[in-house]
C-alpha positions as a LaTeX table, in Angstrom:
\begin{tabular}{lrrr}
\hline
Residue & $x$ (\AA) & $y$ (\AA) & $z$ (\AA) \\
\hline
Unk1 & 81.47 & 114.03 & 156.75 \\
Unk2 & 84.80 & 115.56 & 156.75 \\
Unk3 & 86.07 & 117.16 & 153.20 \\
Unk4 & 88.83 & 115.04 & 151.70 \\
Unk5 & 90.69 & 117.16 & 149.52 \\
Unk6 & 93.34 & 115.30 & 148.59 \\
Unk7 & 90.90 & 112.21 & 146.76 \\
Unk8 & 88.90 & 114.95 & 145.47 \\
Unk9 & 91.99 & 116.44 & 143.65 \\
Unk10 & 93.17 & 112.09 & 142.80 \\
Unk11 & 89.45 & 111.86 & 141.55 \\
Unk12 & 89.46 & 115.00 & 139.47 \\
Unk13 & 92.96 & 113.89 & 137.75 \\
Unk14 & 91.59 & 110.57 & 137.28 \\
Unk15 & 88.69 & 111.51 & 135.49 \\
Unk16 & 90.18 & 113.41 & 133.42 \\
Unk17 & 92.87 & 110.82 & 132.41 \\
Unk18 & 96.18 & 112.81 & 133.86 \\
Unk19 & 98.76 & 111.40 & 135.65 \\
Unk20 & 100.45 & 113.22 & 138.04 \\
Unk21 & 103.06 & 114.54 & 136.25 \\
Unk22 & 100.92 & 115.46 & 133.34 \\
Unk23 & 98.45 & 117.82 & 135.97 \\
Unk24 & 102.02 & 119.27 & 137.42 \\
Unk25 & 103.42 & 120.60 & 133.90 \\
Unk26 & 100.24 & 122.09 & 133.33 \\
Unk27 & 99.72 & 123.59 & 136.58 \\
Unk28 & 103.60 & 124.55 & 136.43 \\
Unk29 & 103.82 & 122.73 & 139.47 \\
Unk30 & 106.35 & 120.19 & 140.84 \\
Unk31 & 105.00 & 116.26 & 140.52 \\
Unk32 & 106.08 & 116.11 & 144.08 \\
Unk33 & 103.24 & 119.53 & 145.01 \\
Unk34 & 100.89 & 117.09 & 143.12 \\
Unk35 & 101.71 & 113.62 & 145.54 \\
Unk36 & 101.85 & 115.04 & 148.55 \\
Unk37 & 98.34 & 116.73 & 147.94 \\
Unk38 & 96.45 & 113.87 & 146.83 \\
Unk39 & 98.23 & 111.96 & 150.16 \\
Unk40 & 97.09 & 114.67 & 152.27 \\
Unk41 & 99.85 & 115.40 & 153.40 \\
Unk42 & 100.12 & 119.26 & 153.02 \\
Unk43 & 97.29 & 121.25 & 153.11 \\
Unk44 & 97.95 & 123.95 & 150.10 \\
Unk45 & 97.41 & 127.71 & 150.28 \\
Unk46 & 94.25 & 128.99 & 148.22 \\
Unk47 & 96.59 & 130.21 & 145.59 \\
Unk48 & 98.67 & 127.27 & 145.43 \\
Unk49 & 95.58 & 124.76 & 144.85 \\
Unk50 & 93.77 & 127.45 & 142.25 \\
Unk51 & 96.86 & 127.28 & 140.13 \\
Unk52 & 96.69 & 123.33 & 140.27 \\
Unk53 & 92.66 & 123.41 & 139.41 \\
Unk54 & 93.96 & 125.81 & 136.61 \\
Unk55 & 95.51 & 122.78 & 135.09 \\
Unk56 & 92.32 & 121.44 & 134.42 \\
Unk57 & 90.55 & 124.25 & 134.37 \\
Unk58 & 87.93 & 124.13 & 136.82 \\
Unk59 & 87.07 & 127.05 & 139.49 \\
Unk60 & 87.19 & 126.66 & 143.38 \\
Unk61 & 83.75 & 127.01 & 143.89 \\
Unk62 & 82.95 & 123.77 & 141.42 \\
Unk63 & 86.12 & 121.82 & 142.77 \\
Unk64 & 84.47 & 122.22 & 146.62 \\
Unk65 & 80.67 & 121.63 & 145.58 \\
Unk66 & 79.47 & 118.77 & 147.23 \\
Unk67 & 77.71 & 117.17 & 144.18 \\
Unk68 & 81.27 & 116.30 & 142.46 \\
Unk69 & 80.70 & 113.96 & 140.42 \\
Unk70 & 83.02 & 110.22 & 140.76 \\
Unk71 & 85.54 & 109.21 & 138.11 \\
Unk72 & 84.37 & 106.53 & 135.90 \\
Unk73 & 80.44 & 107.28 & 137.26 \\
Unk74 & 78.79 & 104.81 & 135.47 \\
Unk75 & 75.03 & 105.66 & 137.03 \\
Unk76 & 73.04 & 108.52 & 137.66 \\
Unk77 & 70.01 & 108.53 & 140.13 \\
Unk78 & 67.39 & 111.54 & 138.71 \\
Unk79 & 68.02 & 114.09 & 140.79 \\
Unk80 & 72.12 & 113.62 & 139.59 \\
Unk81 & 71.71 & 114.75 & 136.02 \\
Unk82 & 72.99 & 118.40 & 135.08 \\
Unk83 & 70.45 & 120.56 & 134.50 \\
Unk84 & 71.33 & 122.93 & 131.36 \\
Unk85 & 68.27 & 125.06 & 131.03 \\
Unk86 & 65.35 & 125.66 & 132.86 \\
Unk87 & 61.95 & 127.42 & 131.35 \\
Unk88 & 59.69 & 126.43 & 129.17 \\
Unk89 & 61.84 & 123.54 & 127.87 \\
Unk90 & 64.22 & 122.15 & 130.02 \\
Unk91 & 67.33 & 120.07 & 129.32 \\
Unk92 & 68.93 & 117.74 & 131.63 \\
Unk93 & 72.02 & 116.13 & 130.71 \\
Unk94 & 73.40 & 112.37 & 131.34 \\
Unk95 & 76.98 & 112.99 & 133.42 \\
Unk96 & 78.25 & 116.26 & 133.53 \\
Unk97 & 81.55 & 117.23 & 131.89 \\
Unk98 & 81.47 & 116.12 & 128.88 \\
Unk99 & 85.05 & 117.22 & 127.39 \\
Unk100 & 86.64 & 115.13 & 125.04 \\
Unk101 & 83.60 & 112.96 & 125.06 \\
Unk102 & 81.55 & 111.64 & 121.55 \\
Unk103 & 78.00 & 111.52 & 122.89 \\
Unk104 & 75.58 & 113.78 & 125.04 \\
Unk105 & 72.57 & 112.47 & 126.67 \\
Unk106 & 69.74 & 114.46 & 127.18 \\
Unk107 & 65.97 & 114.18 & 128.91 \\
Unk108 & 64.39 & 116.76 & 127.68 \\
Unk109 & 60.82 & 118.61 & 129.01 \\
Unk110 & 58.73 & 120.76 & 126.37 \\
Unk111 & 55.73 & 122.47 & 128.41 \\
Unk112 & 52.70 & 122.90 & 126.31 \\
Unk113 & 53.44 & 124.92 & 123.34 \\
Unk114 & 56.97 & 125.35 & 123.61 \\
Unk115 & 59.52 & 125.27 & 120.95 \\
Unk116 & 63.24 & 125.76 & 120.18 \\
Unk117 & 62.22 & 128.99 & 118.45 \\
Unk118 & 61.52 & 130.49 & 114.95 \\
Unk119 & 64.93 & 130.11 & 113.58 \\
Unk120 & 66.05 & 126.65 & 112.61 \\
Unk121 & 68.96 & 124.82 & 114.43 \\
Unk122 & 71.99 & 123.68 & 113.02 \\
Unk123 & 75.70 & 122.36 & 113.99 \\
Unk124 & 77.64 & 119.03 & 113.11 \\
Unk125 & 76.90 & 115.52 & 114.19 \\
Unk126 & 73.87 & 113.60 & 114.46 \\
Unk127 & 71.40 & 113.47 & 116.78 \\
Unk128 & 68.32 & 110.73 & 117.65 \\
Unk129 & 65.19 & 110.91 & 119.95 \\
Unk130 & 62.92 & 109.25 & 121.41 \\
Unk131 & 59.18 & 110.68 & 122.82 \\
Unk132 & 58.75 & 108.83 & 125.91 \\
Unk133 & 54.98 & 111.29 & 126.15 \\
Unk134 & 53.14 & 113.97 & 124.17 \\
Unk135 & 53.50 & 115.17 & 120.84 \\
Unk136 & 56.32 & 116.63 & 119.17 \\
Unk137 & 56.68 & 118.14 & 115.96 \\
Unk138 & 59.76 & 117.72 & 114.04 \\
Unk139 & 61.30 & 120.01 & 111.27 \\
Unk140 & 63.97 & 118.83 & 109.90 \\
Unk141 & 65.23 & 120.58 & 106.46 \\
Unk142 & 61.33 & 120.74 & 104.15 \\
Unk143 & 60.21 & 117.60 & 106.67 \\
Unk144 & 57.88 & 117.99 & 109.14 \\
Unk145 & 55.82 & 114.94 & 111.46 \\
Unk146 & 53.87 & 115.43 & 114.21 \\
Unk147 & 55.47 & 111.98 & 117.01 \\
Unk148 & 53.43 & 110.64 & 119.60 \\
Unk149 & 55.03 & 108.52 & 122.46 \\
Unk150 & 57.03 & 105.37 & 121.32 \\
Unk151 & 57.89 & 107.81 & 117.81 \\
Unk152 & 61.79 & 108.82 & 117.38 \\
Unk153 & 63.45 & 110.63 & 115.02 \\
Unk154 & 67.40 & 110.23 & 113.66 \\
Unk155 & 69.21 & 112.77 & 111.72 \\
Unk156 & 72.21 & 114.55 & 110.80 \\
Unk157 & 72.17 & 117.78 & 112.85 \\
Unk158 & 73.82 & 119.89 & 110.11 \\
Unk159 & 70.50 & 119.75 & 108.48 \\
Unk160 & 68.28 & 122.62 & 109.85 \\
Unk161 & 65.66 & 121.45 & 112.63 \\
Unk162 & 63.74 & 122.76 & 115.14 \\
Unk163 & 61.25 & 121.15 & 117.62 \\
Unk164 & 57.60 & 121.99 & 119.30 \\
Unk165 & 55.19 & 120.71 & 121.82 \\
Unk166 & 52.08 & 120.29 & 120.29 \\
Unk167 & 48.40 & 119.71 & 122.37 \\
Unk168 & 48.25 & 120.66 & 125.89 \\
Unk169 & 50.22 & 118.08 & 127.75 \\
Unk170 & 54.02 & 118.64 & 128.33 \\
Unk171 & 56.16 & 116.54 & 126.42 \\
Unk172 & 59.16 & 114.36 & 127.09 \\
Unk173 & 61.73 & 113.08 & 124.81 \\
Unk174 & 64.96 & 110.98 & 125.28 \\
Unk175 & 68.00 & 112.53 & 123.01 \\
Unk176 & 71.03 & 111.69 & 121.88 \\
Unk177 & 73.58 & 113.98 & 120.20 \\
Unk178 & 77.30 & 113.38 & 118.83 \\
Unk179 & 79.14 & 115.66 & 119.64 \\
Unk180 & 77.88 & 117.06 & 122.85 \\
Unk181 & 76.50 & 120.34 & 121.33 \\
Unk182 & 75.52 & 122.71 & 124.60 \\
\hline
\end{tabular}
């Protein structure tokens, strides 16, 4: 399948919610550099196009990956969510740029025994969970449960908290956070 860039560069605006001109004063480019790339209709120099993905910003490596996401992508197959860290817990992440966005998404995988570490976590915003299997303890603040599957947990995330497999089987949980906070 041949590359389109020029509806790779419309989608990219789009998503982001820029018109044409808007992407042009930030790239300190003319509107007109902006049309006649999305129309294919000039092919621009390496230089010219990074200082329109500047505008953004986004490198030229991400802008040419083939798993780019659609604007407006409403759903996402497994193998399509971000994966933020890998290990002994691993975090994958519902959509993947999450700028100027309320909520992150997260499906999270504890192995046996794994935890967010000693020190407690804490940031603004909220954040809910749901254990889909195993058994997770929960520290928020002086409160501590042990959750099986089905169990959730809600809570203001400026409260300290931590998290930790417990038992031998891994565990999986279903988060929410506002705002996105990796």
């Amino acid at each position: 399948m041949e590359f389109d860039l020029g509806a790779r560069l419309r989608s990219l605006r789009e998503q982001h919610g820029l018109s044409q001109r808007e992407l042009a004063k930030r790239a300190g480019v003319t509107n007109g550099t902006i049309s006649m790339i999305e129309q294919n209709r000039t092919s621009p120099a390496v230089g010219s196009l990074k200082k329109v993905l500047d505008g953004f910003p986004i490198g030229l490596a991400e802008f040419f990956a083939s798993d780019f996401p659609a604007p407006h992508k409403i759903f996402y197959e497994q193998g399509e969510l971000t994966r933020l860290a890998e290990g002994k817990i691993s975090y994958r992440q519902v959509g993947r740029d999450l700028t100027g966005k309320a909520l992150q998404v997260l499906h999270e995988v504890y192995q046996p025994g794994a935890d967010t570490g000693r020190s407690m976590l804490s940031h603004q915003g909220e954040e809910a969970g749901v254990v889909i299997k195993g058994r997770l303890e929960v520290t928020v603040g002086t409160e501590r449960k042990v959750l099986k599957a089905g169990d959730a947990y809600y809570f203001e995330s400026h409260r300290p908290h931590r998290f930790r497999a417990i038992g031998e089987e891994e565990v999986v949980v279903v988060s929410a956070c506002t705002p996105p906070s990796f």
